[in-house]
N, C-alpha and C positions, 0 to 999 in steps of 0.2 A: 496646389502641389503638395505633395506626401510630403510630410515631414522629415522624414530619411532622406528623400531625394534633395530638398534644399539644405542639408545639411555637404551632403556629400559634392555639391557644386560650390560649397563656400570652403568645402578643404582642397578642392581646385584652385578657385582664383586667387584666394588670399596670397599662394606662394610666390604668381604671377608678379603682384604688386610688392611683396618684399625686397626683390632687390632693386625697385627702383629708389623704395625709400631708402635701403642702405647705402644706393648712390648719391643722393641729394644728401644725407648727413655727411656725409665723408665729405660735403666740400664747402669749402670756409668761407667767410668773406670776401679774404684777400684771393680766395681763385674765382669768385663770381666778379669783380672786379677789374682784373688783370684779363677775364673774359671779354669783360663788357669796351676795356681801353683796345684791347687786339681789334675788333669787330668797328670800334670808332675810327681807329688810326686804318683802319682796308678801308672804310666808308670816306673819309676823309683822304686819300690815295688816288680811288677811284674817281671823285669830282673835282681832282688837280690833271686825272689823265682828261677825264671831259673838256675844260678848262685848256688846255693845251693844243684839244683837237681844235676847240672851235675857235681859237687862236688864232693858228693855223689858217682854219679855211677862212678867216675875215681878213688876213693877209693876201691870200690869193688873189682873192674878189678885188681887195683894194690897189692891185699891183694890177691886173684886169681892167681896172677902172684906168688907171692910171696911162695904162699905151693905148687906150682908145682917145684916151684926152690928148697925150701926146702925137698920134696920130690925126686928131683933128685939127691941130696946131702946124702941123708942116705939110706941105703941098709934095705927094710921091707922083712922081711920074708914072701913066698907067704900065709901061713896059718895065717896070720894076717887078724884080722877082723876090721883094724883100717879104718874109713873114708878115703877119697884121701886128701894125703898131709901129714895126721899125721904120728906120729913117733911112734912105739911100744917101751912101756919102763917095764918090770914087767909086765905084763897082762893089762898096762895103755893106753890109744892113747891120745898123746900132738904132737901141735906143737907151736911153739915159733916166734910169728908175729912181723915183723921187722916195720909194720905202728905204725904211734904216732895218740892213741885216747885218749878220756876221758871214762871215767868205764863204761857209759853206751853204748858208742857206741862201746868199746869195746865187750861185754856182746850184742851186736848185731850183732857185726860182727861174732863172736865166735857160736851163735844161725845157722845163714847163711849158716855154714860151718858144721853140725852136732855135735854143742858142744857145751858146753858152759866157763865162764872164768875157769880155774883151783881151785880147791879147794885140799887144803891139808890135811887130816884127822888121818891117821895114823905115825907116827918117821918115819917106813920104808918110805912112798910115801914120806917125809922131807928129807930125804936122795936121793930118786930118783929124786928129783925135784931140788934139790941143784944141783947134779952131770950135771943132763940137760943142767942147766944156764951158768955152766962154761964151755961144750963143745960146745954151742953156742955163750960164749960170750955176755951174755947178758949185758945189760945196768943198769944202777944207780938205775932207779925205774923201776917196772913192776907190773901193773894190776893183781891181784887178786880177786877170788870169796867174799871176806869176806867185810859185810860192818854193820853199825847201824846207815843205815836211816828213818827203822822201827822205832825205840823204841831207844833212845839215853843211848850209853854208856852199850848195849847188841848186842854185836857181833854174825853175825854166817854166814854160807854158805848160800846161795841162795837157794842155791837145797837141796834135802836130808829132807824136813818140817825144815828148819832153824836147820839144825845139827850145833854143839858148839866145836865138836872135836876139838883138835890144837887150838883153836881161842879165847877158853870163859874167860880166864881169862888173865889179862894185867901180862905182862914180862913170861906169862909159853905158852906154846906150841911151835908156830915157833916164838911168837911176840919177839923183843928185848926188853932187861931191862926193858929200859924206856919210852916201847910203851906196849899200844896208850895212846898221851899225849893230843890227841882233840886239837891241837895248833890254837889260832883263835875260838877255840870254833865252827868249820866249817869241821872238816878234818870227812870225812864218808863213805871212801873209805878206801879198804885197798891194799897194794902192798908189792914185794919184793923189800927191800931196801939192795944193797950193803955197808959193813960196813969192814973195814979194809977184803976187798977180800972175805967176806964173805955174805950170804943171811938173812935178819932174816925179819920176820912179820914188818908193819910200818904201820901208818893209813897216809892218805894225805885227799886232795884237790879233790873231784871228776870230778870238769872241768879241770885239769892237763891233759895234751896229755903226755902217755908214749904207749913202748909198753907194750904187754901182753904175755898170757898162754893160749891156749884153751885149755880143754879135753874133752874126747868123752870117753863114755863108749865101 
């Protein structure tokens, strides 16, 4: 190559590469740093959303797993039109979830499965829903349909345009005495609370993990 001509392609690219080195001096320590912590904290974000998902779906499977069990444990009649997994009780379909949610993700898992949480409306369904609990054995508290995160201090079902049956007034339907006492000024969830071996209405804590009720029409 002509000696002119390589002279005149190095008064070219040289100025190409000037301003990347005046970018790289102009930045300090402390901004390669604060780079490198931004870039940790999205990587670290990122595999808490991962973490979350698969969370998630190993709850599914296991709530999945769970009304298959439950279903091979109780004899349905074939002219039952209950979902798979639930139980026929009175022309009703429940099944009785051994996973620990909170209300909502209860009330989604219950959706998943052709249902939603249990609502109690009628003394009879109060009576069939009592008897359920103790041949499963159920637990201390359990997820129920009833909540007032709507409009505070008015109770009702979810479903039904906000039916009131069993729920609207404190100490009468299924609720006990001295429920709902808002405790905390936060409780907007409602469950079955065991009380001397017995079931009665309770308001709680909606991020509480218990289990629940699904029903299905």
């Amino acid at each position: 190559m002509e000696p002119y001509l390589l002279v005149g392609l190095l008064t070219l690219v040289f100025p190409l590469f000037s301003p990347c080195t005046c970018l790289l001096d102009n930045v300090g320590d402390a901004d390669l740093e604060a780079i490198r912590y931004r870039l940790q904290d999205e990587k670290e974000k990122r595999l808490l959303l991962e973490n979350d998902v698969e969370t998630m779906m190993l709850k599914l499977a296991e709530l999945e797993r769970l009304c298959k069990k439950d279903r091979n444990k109780t004899e349905v009649t074939p002219s039952s039109q209950c979902p798979f997994g639930f139980v026929s009780r009175a022309n009703h379909c429940y099944v009785y979830v051994l996973l620990e949610a909170t209300w909502i993700e209860a009330q989604m898992y219950c959706r998943v499965f052709g249902g939603s949480l249990v609502s109690i409306e009628t003394p009879e369904e109060w009576t069939i829903i009592r008897s359920y609990l103790e041949s499963v054995k159920g637990q201390d508290n359990i997820w129920i349909d009833s909540t007032d995160i709507l409009k505070e201090g008015i109770w009702h079902w979810t479903k039904g345009n906000g039916d009131q049956r069993m729920i609207g007034k404190a100490g009468e339907g299924i609720w006990a005495s001295d429920q709902p006492n808002k405790y905390g000024s936060r409780e907007d969830c409602g469950t079955l609370m065991k009380v001397s071996g017995q079931y009665f209405g309770n308001d709680d804590f909606c991020s509480n993990k218990f289990h629940f009720i699904c029903e299905a029409q």
